[in-house]
C-alpha positions in Angstrom: 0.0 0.0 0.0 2.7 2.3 0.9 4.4 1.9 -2.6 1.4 2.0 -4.3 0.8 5.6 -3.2 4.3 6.2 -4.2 3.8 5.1 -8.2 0.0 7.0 -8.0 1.5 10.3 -6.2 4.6 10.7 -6.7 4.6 11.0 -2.9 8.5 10.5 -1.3 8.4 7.2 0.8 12.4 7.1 1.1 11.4 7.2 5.2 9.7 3.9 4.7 11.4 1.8 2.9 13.6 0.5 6.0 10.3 -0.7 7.2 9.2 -2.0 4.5 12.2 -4.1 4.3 12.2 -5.0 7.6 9.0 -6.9 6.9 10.7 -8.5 4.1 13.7 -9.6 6.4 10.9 -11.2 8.7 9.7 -13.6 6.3 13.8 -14.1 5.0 15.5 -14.5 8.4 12.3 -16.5 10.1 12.1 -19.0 7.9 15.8 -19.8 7.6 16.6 -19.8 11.4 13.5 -22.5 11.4 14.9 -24.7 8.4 18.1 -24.5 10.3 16.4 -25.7 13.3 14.9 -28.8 11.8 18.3 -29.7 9.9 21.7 -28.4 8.8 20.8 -26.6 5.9 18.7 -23.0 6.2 17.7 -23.1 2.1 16.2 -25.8 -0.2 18.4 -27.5 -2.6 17.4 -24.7 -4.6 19.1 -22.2 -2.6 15.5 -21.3 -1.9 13.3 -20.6 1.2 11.6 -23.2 2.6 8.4 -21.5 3.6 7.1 -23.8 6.4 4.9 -24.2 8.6 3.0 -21.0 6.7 -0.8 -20.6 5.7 -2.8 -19.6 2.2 -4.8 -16.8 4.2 -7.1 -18.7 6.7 -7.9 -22.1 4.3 -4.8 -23.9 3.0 -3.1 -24.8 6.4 0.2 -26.5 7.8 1.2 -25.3 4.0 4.8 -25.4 2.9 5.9 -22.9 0.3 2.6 -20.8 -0.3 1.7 -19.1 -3.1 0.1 -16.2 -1.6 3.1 -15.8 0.4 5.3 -16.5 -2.3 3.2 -14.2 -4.8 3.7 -11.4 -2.0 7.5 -11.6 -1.3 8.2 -11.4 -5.1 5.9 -8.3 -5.7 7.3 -6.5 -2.7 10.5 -7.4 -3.2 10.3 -6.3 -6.9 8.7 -3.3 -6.1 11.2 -2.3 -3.4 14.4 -2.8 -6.1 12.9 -0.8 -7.9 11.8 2.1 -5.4 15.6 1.9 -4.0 17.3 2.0 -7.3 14.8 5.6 -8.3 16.7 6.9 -4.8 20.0 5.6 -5.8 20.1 7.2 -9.1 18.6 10.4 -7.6 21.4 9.9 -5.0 18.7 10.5 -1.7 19.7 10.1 1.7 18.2 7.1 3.4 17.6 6.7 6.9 19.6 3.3 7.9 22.9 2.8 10.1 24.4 4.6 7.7 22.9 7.2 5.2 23.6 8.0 2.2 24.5 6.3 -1.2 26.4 3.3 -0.2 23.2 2.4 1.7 21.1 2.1 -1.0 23.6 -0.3 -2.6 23.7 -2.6 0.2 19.7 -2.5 0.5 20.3 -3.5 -3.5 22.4 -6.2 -2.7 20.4 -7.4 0.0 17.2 -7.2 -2.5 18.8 -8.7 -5.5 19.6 -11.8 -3.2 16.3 -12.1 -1.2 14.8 -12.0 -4.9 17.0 -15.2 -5.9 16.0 -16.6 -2.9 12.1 -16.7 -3.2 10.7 -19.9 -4.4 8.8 -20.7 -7.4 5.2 -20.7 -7.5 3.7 -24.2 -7.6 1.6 -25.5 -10.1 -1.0 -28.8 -10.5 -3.0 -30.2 -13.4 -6.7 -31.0 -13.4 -7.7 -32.9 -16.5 -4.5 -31.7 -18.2 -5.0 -27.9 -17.6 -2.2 -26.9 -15.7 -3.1 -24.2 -12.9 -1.7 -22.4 -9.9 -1.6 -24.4 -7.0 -2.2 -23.0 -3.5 0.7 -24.0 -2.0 3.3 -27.0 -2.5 2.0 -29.0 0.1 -0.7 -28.9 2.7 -2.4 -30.8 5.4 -6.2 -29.3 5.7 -8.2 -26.9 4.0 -9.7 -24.7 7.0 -11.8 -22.2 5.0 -12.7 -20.9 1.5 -10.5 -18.2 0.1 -9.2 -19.2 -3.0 -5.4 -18.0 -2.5 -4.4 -19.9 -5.8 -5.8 -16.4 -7.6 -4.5 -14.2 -5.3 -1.3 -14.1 -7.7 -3.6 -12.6 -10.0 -5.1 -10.2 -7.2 -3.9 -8.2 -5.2 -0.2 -8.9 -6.4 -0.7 -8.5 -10.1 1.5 -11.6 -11.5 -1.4 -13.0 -13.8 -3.7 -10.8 -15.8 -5.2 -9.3 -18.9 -1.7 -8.7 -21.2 0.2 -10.6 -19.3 2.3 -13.7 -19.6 0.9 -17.2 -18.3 -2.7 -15.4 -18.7 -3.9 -19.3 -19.5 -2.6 -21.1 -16.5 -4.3 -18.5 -14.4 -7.8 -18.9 -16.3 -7.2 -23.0 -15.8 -6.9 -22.1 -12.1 -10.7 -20.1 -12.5 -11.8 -22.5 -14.6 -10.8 -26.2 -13.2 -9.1 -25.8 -10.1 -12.3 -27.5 -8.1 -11.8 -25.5 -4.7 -12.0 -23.0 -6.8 -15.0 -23.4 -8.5 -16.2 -24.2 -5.2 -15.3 -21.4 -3.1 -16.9 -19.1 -6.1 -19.5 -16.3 -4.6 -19.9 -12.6 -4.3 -20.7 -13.2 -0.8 -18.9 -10.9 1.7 -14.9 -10.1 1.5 -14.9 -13.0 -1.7 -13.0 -11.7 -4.5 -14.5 -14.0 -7.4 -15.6 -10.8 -8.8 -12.1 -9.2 -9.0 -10.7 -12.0 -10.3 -12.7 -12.3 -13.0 -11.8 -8.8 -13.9 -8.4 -9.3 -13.6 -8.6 -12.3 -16.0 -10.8 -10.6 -18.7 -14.1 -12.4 -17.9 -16.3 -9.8 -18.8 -19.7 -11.7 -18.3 -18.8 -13.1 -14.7 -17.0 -9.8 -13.7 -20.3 -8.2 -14.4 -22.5 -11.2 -12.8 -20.7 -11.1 -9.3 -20.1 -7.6 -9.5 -23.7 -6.6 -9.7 -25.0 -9.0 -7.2 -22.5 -7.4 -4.5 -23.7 -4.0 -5.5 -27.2 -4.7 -5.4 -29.8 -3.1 -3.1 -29.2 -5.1 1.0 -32.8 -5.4 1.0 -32.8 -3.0 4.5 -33.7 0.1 5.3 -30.1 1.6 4.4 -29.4 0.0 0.5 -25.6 -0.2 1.3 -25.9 -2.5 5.0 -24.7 -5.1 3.3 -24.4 -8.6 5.2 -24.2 -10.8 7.0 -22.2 -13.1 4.7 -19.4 -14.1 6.6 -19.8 -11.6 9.8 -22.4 -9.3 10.3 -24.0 -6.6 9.6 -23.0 -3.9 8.0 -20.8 -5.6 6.2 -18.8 -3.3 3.8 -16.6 -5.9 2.8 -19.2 -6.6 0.0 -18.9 -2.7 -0.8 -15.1 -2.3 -0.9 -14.7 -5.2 -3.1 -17.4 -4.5 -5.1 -15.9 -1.2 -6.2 -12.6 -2.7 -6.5 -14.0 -5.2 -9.3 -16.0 -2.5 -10.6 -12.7 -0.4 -11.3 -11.2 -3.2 -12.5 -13.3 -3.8 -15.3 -13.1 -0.4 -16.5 -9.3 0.2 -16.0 -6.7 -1.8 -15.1 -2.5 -0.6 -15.3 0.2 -2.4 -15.4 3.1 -0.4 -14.3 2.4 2.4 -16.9 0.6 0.2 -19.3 -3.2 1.9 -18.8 -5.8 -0.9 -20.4 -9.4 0.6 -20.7 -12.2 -1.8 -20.8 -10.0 -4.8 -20.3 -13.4 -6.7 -18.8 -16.3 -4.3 -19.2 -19.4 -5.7 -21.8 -19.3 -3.5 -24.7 -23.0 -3.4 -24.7 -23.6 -1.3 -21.2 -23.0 2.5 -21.6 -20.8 3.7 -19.4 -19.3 7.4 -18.2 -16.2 7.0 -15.2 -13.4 9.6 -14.1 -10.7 7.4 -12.5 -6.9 7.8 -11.4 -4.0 5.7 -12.7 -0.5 5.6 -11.6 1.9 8.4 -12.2 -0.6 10.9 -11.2 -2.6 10.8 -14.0 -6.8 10.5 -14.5 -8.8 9.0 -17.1 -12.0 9.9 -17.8 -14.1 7.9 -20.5 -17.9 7.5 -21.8 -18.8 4.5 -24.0 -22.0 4.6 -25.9 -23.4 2.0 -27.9 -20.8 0.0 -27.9 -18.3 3.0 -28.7 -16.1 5.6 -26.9 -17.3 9.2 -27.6 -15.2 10.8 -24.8 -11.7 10.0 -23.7 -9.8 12.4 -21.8 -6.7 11.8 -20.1 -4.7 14.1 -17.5 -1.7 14.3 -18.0 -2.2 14.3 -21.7 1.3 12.7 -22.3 -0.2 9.7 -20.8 -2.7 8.9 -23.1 0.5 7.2 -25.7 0.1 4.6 -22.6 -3.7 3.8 -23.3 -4.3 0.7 -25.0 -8.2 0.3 -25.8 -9.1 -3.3 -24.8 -13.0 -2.9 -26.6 -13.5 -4.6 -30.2 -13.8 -1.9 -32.7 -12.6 0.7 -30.9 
């Protein structure tokens, strides 16, 4: 969150990267002291973590080498390298033991190697499809998040445009937790996912039913799904997947209707990273307003709607 208001604002986070990082050395240190513990090696034959005992969210437990955790270390690291290499070429003091330049290049070093230590993502076939698996292992499934997308969302490794985009659609489409789990009920994030994976038709579906009227007295009391009531979690993703399906960015790649149905008129103001805003209006079927702030942006627009 912190570096994602950095790449929207602009906003300096130098102050926070050692934090950041810290929470990276948790996961790097932890799991290394506890390998050692259980043997005389702290790294895989691999020379890779061996995340265990660890967790997909609150459903895939006693897991070893989870992809949600896995999925998170790699974006955060990622985004950290690149965060401290903007403040090395800008040469900007950062608080540490020692300030200055040469401690952005040993926060690099440390980075660059965390980075080559980060397992790969597991993966498992259903009827031939290959798809992400939640983890490597795992003794019990506790619950029903379905932390095999959560590569796809929140940490943006599998989408629209980008590579593997069919492994991640097996996962939606055959992994049978999965297709179990599936609902707009509560915090679930089917509807976000199927934004994120170009599903126009199911992004609408499970958008709409978490949007619709509660049924009470106040339309937005949502719940009580999972917990209670008001339940905003059904509101907060809702507008998340909503946003998705109108605009989605991929570092300064800005896709516009990457899972919206062509057919439903449409007029949204939005911002994107870099400090920028898009504002759009599709009508029958066709865009007869597109603004975008900056206005150097709009090279990095890239219209996702047939004929268009």
């Amino acid at each position: 969150m912190i570096m994602e208001e950095e790449q929207y604002t602009g906003k300096n986070i130098s102050d926070r990267l050692p934090f950041i990082e810290s929470c990276l050395r948790f996961f790097d240190e932890h799991y290394q002291y506890l390998a050692k513990k259980r043997g005389i090696k702290s790294l895989d034959e691999d020379s890779t973590l061996v995340l265990y005992p660890g967790s997909g969210a609150e459903t895939y437990k006693m897991a070893y080498n989870s992809t949600s955790t896995i999925a998170a270390l790699y974006t955060v690291t990622a985004r950290l390298l690149v965060a401290n290499l903007n403040l090395f070429r800008k040469e900007v003091k950062v608080p540490s033991d020692t300030t200055g330049r040469f401690a952005v290049i040993r926060r690099h070093e440390y980075l660059s190697g965390l980075m080559d230590r980060i397992p790969i993502i597991s993966e498992r076939s259903f009827s031939g499809h290959t798809t992400i698996a939640p983890a490597k292992t795992w003794e019990r499934v506790h619950n029903t998040e379905s932390t095999q997308l959560y590569p796809v969302f929140p940490w943006g490794l599998f989408g629209v445009g980008k590579k593997d985009l069919d492994i991640a659609l097996n996962t939606w489409n055959y992994d049978t937790n999965v297709v179990k789990f599936r609902s707009h009920v509560g915090w679930k994030q089917d509807n976000i996912w199927a934004a994120r994976l170009g599903l126009k038709d199911e992004a609408w579906r499970l958008t709409s039913l978490k949007l619709q009227n509660s049924g009470r007295r106040f339309p937005a009391f949502w719940g009580p799904g999972f917990d209670w009531v008001p339940d905003h979690n059904w509101g907060g993703s809702g507008m998340i997947g909503l946003q998705e399906m109108l605009l989605q960015t991929d570092d300064k790649r800005i896709l516009l209707f990457p899972a919206w149905p062509k057919e439903i008129d449409v007029h949204f103001k939005l911002h994107a990273p870099y400090n920028t805003t898009v504002e759009a209006e599709l009508k029958d079927g066709k865009i007869v307003e597109l603004k975008v702030l900056p206005v150097d942006r709009a090279k990095d627009v890239e219209v996702m709607l047939p004929g268009n």
